[in-house]
C-alpha positions as CSV (number, residue, x, y, z in Angstrom):
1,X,-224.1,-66.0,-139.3
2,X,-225.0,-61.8,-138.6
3,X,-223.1,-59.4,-140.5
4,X,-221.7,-57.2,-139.1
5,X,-223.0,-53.5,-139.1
6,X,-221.1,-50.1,-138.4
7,X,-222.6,-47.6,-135.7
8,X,-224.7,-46.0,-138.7
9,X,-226.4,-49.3,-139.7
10,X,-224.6,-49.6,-142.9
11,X,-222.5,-52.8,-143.9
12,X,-218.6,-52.5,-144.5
13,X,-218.1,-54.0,-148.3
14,X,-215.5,-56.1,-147.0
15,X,-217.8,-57.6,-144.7
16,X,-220.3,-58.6,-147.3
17,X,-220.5,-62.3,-147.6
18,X,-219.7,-62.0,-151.5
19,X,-217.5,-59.6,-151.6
20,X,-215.2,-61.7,-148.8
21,X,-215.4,-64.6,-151.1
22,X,-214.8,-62.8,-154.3
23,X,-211.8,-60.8,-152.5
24,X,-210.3,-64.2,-151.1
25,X,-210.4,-65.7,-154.3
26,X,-208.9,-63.3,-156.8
27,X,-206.4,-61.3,-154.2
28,X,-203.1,-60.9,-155.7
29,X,-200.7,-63.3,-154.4
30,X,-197.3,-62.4,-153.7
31,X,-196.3,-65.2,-156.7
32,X,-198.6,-63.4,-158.7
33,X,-197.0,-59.7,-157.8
34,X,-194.0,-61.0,-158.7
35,X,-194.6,-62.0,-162.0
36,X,-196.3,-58.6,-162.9
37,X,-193.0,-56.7,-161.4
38,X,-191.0,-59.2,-163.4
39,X,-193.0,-58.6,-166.5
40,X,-193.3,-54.5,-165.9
41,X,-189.1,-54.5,-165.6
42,X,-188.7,-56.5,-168.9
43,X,-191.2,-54.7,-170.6
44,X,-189.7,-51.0,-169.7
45,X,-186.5,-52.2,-171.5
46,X,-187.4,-55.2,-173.4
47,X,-183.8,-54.9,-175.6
48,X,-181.8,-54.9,-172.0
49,X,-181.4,-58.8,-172.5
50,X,-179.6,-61.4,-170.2
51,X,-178.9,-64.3,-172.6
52,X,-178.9,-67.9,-171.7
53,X,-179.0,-70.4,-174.6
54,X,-180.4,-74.1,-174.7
55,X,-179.7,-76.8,-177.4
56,X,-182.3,-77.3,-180.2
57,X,-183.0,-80.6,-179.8
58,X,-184.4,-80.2,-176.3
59,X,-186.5,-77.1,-177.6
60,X,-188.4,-79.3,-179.8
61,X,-188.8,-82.3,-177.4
62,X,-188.6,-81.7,-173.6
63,X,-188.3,-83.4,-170.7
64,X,-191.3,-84.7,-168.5
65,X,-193.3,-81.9,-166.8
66,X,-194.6,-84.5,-163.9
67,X,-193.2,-88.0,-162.5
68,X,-193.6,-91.0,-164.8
69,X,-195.0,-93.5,-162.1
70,X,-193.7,-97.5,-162.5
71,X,-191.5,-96.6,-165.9
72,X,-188.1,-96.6,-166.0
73,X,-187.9,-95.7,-169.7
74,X,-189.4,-92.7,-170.7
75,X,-190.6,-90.9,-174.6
76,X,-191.5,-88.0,-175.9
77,X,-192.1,-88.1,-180.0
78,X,-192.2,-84.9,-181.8
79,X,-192.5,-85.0,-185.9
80,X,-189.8,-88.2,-187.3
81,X,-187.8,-87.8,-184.4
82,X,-188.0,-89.1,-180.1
83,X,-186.5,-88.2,-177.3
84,X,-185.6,-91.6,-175.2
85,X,-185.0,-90.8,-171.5
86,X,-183.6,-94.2,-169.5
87,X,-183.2,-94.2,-165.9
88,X,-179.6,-94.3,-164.0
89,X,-179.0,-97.2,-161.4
90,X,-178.5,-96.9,-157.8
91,X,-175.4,-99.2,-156.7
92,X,-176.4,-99.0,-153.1
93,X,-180.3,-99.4,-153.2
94,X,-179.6,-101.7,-156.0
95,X,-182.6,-99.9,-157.1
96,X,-183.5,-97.5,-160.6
97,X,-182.4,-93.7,-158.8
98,X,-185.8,-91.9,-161.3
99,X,-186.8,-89.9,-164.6
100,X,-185.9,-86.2,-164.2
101,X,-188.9,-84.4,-164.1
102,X,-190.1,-80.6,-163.8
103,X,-188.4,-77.3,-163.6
104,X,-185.2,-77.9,-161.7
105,X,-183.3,-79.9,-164.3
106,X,-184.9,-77.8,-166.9
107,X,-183.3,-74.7,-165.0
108,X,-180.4,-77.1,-164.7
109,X,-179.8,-77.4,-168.5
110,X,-180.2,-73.6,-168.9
111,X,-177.3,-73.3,-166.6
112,X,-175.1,-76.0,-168.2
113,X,-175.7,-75.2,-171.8
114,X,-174.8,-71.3,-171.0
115,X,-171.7,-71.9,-169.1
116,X,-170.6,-74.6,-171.9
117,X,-171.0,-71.7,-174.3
118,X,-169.4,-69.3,-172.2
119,X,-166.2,-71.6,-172.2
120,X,-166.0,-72.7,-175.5
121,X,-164.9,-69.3,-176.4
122,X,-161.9,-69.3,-173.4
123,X,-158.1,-69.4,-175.1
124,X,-155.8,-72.5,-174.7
125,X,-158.1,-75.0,-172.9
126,X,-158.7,-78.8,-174.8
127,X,-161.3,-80.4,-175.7
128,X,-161.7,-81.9,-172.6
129,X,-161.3,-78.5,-170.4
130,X,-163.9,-77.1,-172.3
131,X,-166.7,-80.1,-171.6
132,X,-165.6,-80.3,-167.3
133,X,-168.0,-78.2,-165.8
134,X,-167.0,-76.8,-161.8
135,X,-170.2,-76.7,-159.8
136,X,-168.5,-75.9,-157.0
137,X,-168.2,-76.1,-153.2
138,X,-171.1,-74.6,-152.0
139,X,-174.2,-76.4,-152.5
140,X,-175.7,-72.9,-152.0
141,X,-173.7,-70.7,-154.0
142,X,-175.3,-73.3,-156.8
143,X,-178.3,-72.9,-155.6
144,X,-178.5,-69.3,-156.5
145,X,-176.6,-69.6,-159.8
146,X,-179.7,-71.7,-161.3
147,X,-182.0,-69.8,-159.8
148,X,-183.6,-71.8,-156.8
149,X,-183.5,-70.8,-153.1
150,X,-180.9,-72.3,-150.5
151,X,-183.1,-70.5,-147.9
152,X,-185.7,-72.7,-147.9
153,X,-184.0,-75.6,-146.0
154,X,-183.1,-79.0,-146.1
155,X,-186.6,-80.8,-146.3
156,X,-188.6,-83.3,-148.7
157,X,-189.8,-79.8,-150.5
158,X,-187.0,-78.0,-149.6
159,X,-185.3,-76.3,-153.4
160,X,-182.0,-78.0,-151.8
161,X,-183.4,-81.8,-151.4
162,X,-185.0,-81.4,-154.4
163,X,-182.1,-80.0,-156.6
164,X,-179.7,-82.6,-155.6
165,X,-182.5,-85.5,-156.4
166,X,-183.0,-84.0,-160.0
167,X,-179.4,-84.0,-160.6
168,X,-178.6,-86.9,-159.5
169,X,-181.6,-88.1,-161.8
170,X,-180.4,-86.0,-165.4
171,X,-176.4,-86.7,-164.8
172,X,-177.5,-90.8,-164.2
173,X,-180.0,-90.6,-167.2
174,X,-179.1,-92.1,-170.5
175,X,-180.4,-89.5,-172.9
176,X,-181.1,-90.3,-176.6
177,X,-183.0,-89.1,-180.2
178,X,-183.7,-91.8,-182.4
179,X,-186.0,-91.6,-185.2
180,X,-186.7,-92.9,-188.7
181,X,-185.8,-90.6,-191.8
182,X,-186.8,-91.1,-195.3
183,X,-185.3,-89.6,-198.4
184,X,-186.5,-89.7,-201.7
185,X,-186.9,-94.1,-201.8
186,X,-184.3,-94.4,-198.8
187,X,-185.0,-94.9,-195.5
188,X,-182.8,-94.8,-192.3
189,X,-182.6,-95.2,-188.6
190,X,-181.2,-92.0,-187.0
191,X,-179.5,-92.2,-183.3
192,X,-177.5,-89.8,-181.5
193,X,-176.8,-90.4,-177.8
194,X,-177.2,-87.1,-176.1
195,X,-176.3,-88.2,-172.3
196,X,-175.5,-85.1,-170.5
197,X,-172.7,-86.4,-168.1
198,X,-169.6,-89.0,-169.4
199,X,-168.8,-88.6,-165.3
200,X,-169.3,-86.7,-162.1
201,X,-168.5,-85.9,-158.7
202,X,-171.0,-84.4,-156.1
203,X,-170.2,-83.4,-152.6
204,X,-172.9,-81.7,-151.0
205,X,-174.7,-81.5,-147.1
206,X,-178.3,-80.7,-148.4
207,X,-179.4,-80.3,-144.7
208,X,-176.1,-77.1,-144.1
209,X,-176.5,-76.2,-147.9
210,X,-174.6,-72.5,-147.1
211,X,-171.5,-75.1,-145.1
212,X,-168.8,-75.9,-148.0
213,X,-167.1,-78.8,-148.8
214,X,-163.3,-80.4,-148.7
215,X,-164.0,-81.8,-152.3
216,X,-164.9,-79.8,-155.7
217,X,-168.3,-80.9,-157.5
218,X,-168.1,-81.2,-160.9
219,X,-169.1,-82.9,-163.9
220,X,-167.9,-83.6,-167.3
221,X,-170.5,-83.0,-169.9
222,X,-170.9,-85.9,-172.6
223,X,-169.2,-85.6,-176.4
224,X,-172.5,-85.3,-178.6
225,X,-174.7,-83.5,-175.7
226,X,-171.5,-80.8,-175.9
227,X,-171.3,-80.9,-179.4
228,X,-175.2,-80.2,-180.1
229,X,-175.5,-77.3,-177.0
230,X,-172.8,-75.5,-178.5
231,X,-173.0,-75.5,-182.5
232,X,-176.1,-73.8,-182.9
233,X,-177.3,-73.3,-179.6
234,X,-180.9,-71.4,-179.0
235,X,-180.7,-68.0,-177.4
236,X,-183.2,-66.7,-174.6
237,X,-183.3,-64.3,-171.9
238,X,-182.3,-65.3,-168.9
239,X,-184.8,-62.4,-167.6
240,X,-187.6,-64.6,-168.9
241,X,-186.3,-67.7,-167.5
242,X,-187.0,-66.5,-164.3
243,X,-190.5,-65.0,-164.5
244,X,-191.5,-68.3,-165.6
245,X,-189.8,-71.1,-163.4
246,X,-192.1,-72.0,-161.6
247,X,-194.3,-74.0,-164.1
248,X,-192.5,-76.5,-166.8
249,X,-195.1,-75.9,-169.2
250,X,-194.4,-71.9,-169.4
251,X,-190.7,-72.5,-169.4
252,X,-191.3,-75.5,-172.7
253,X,-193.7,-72.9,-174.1
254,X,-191.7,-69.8,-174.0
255,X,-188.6,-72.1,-175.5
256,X,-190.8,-73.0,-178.4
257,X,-192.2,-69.7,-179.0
258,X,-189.2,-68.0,-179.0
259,X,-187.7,-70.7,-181.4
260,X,-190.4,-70.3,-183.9
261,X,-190.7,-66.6,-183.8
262,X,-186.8,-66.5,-184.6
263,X,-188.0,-67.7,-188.3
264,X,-191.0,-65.4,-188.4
265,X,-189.3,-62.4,-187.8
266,X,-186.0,-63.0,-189.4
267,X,-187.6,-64.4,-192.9
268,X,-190.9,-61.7,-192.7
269,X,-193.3,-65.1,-192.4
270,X,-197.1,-64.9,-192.2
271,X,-198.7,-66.1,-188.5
272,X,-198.3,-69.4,-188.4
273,X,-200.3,-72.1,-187.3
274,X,-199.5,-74.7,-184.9
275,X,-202.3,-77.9,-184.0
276,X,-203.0,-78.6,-180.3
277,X,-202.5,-82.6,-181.9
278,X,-198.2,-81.3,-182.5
279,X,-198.3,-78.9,-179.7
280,X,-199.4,-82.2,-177.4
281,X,-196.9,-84.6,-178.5
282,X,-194.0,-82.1,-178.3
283,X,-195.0,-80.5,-175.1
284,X,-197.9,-82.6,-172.9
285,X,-197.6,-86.2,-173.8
286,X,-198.4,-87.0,-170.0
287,X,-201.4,-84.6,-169.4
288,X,-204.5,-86.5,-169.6
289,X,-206.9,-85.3,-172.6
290,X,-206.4,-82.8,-175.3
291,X,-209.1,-80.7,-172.8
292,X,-206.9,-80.4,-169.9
293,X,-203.5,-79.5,-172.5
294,X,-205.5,-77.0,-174.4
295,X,-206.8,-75.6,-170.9
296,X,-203.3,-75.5,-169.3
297,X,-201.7,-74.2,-172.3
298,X,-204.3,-71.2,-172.4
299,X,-203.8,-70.6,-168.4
300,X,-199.9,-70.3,-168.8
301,X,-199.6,-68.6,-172.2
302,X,-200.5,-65.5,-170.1
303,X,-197.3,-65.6,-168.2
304,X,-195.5,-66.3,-171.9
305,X,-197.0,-63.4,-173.1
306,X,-195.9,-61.3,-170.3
307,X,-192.1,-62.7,-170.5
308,X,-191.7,-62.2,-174.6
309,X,-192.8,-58.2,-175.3
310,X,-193.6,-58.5,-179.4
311,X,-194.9,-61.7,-179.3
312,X,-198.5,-62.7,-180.7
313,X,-200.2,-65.7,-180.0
314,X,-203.8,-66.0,-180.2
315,X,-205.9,-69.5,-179.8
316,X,-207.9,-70.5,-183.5
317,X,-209.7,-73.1,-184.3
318,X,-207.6,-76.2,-183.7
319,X,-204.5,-75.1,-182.8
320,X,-202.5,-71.7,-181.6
321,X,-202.0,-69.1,-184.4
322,X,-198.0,-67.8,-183.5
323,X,-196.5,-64.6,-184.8
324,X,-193.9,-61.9,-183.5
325,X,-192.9,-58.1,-184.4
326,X,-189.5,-58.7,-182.3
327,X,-187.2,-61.6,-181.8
328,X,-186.7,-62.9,-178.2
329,X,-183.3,-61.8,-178.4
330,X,-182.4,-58.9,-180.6
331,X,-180.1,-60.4,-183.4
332,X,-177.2,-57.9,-182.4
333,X,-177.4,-59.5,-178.8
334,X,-177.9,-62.9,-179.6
335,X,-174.4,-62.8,-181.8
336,X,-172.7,-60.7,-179.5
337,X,-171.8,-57.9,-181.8
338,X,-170.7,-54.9,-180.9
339,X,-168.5,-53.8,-178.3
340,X,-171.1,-50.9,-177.1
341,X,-173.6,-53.4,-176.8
342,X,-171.1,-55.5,-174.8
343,X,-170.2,-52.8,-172.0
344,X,-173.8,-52.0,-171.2
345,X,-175.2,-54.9,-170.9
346,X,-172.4,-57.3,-170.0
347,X,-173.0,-60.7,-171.2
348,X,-174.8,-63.1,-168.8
349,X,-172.9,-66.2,-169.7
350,X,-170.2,-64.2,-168.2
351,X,-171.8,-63.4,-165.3
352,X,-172.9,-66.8,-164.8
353,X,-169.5,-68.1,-165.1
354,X,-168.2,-65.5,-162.6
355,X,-170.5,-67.4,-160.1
356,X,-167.2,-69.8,-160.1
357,X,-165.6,-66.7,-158.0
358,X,-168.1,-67.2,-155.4
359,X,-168.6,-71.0,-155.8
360,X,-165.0,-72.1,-155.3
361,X,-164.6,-69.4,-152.7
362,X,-163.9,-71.3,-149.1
363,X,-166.6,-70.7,-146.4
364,X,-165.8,-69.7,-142.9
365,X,-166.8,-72.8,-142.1
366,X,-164.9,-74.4,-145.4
């Protein structure tokens, strides 16, 4: 092939054979702008914090980042304690309906444990009020509330298909952490059944996903899964959340790194080291070798470090050495002191829940 050459016989450098090769392969892409405008906005005001919160337990074991192929019980071990994920049943396929798997139910769970926290401080309501979460008539309007895009249609890969699969998957799923505990010459069986959903309704068109409904969606969030998302729930930044969902891996590694910085800044700890042996078996159980997790880990701690300003991590002989100046949350935002605080940067749990306004509101077509 002749390259090209300009009236004066020299060569343009984007015509160069190496340069069109090197500038195909490392061009920005407009995922990658994205995440650099995200991370330049969160790092001009780092304190400006939208909080979502997530319950402990599913910090310190996660869900699966892939499919599990030909299982219909799922586990993820981390230290004494597992997280058992058993598929739902399909009445009319007569069929398991799947694991849930990847970002969406992770995004899912954000939503549901910040809303549950939102109304667990609302007056007069029972017990029961405060577990029935509305989703809402407009598949859509949902959409956007958890962060994924209506706009990109009804299809296999469409975020709408996909969504409605996931959820049908995590609401079906029986969730549980069992382990084995020993104290002093005791030993016991620990169990806690941490389903998310007791019940459910959903009444969604995935192919008109803007087109409303006659019937409210809505589910009602199980006993112990409510009871553990709300009594010491783990606070993040919604912000964050966003820069990172498009990789389950980032999103499980920002949650844990936020987690354990909590302690490191709060009790003045040393660094602290963490084995790529623990850090698999909480966080890559179903990636291949311990070369391909420490290689994946590396690749998206990048994007960790760019969502959490203040946070250190740096990769040591055998493991990931983790240490913070800041917390993920400022302490005064993460308890919701102050009513200063309050009116300039309104609480996101709030603005979440006002997403009700616009989710119960009919459509034209409604």
């Amino acid at each position: 092939m002749t390259t090209k050459r300009g009236v004066d016989g020299l060569i343009k450098a984007g015509e160069i054979p190496l340069i069109k090769t090197l500038a195909k392969k490392y061009a920005p892409t407009r995922a990658k702008m994205k995440l650099l405008d995200q991370a330049a906005e969160l790092a001009a005001a780092p304190d400006d914090v939208e909080r979502a919160y997530m319950a402990r337990e599913l910090v310190q074991c996660t869900l699966p980042h892939s499919e599990p192929k030909g299982v219909n019980v799922w586990q993820r071990k981390s230290g004494w304690r597992s997280l058992v994920i058993q598929s739902g049943y399909d009445d009319k396929t007569g069929e398991h309906i799947g694991l849930p798997y990847g970002t969406i139910p992770r995004l899912l769970l954000f939503w549901l444990v910040t809303e549950a926290n939102y109304k667990k401080n609302l007056p007069d309501l029972t017990d029961k009020q405060r577990r029935h979460i509305d989703l809402g008539r407009s598949l859509a309007a949902f959409m956007r509330a958890v962060g994924l895009n209506p706009e990109t249609g009804g299809g296999k890969r469409g975020d709408a298909r996909r969504l409605r699969v996931q959820m049908l998957r995590l609401f079906s799923s029986r969730i549980t952490f069992q382990g084995t505990a020993e104290a002093e010459e005791a030993k016991g069986k620990i169990f806690r059944d941490m389903s998310v959903a007791t019940e459910y309704d959903l009444w969604w068109d995935v192919k008109t996903p803007e087109q409303g409904t006659l019937f409210h969606s809505y589910l009602d969030l199980g006993e112990k899964f409510y009871e553990a998302i709300t009594t010491m729930p783990v606070p993040f930044d919604l912000r964050a959340l966003r820069m990172l969902s498009r990789s389950p891996l980032a999103l499980d590694l920002y949650a844990l790194l936020a987690y354990q910085a909590f302690g490191i800044v709060t009790n003045k700890r040393p660094p602290q080291f963490v084995s790529w042996s623990v850090l698999m078996r909480q966080l890559g159980t179903e990636i291949s070798t311990p070369k391909n997790f420490k290689a994946k880990v590396q690749k998206e701690l990048r994007k960790v470090r760019l969502a959490y300003p203040g946070l250190a991590v740096e990769t040591i002989p055998g493991g990931l050495s983790i240490s913070a100046n800041r917390l993920a949350v400022p302490r005064k935002a993460a308890a919701g002191e102050g009513n200063d605080d309050e009116a300039a940067h309104p609480d996101p749990v709030k603005r979440l829940s006002k997403s009700h306004e616009t989710l119960n509101r009919p459509t034209s077509k409604g």
